[in-house]
C-alpha positions in Angstrom: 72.0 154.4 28.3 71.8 151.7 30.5 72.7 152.6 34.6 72.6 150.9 38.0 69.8 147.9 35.7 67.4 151.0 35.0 66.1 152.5 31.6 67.4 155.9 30.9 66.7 158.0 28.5 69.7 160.6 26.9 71.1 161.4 23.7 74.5 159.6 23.3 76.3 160.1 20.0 73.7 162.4 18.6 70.8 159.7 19.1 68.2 159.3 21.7 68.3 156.0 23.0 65.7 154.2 25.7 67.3 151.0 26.9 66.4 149.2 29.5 68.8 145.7 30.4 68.4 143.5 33.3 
């Protein structure tokens, strides 16, 4: 998930996701 304009790793809907947005 994306938070605050940082990467952040966690499972959301039963799939790991690393995003990172600026």
């Amino acid at each position: 998930s994306v938070q605050n304009g940082k990467a952040q790793g966690s499972t959301e809907l039963g799939l790991v996701t690393l995003t990172a947005k600026p």
